[in-house]
N, C-alpha and C positions, 0 to 999 in steps of 0.2 A: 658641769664639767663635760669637757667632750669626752665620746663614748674611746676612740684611741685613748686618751686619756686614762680613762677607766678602767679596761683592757689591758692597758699598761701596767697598772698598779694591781692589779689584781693577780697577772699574771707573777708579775715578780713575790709578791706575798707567799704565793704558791710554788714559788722555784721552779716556773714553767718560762724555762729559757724562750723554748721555740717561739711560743703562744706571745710573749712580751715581744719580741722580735717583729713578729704582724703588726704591730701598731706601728711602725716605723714607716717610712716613706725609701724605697732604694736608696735616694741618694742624702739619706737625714746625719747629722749627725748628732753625737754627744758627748759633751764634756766631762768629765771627770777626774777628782783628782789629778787637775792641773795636765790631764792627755785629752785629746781628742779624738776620737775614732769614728771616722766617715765609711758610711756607706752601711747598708745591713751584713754584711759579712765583716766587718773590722767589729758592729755594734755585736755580732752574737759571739764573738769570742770573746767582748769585753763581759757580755751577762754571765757566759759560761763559765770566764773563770771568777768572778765575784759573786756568782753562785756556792759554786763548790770550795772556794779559798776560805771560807769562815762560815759558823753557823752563827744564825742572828735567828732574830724578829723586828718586824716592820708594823709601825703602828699611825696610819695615816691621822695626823693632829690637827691637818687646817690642808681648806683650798681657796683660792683670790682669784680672779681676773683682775690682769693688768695689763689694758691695752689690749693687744689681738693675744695675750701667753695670757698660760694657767701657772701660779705659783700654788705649788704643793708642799706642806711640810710634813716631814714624817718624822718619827721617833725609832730610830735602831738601838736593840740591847743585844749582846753575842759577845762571839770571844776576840773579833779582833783586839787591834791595841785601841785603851781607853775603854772600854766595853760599853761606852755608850757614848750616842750621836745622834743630833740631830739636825736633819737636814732640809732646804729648801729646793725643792727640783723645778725650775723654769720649764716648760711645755710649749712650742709653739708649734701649732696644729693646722694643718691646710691640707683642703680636701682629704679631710675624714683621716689623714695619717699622721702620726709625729714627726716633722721636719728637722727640731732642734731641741735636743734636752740638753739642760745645763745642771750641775750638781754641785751644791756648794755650799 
């Protein structure tokens, strides 16, 4: 798995907005929940407030290459709605930063 990658997941585990933020590329974006937010400043107030809007746990269950992207799945347990979720995050990575994450 690329080290952005890793970076990335590690950081969010940790609820370290900023530090997830760095793995990003300026101009990357990421999908989520059916929005999209381009750019590092649309993606750190998407962390910031998915940070702080609900407390979870993130339990990384699998990673794939497919193609030039890294498929990550993870396992959330917390108090949104549903209280449990599991997700597949798409990665695609150039020159060492995350260009596009897709969440779904």
């Amino acid at each position: 798995m690329p080290a952005a990658v890793r970076d990335y997941l590690t950081a969010h585990a940790a609820r370290d907005d900023d530090a997830a933020v760095r793995a990003f590329a300026p101009d990357a974006a990421v999908t989520d929940e059916g929005r999209t937010f381009a750019g590092t400043g649309e993606i750190s107030a998407w962390r910031h407030r998915a940070s702080t809007e609900w407390t979870y746990t993130t339990t990384v269950t699998g990673a794939r290459r497919e193609g030039d992207d890294w498929i990550v799945t993870t396992h959330l347990e917390g108090n949104f709605p549903g209280g449990v979720a599991d997700l597949a995050q798409r990665f695609t990575v150039r020159d060492g930063l995350i260009v596009r994450l897709v969440i779904a």
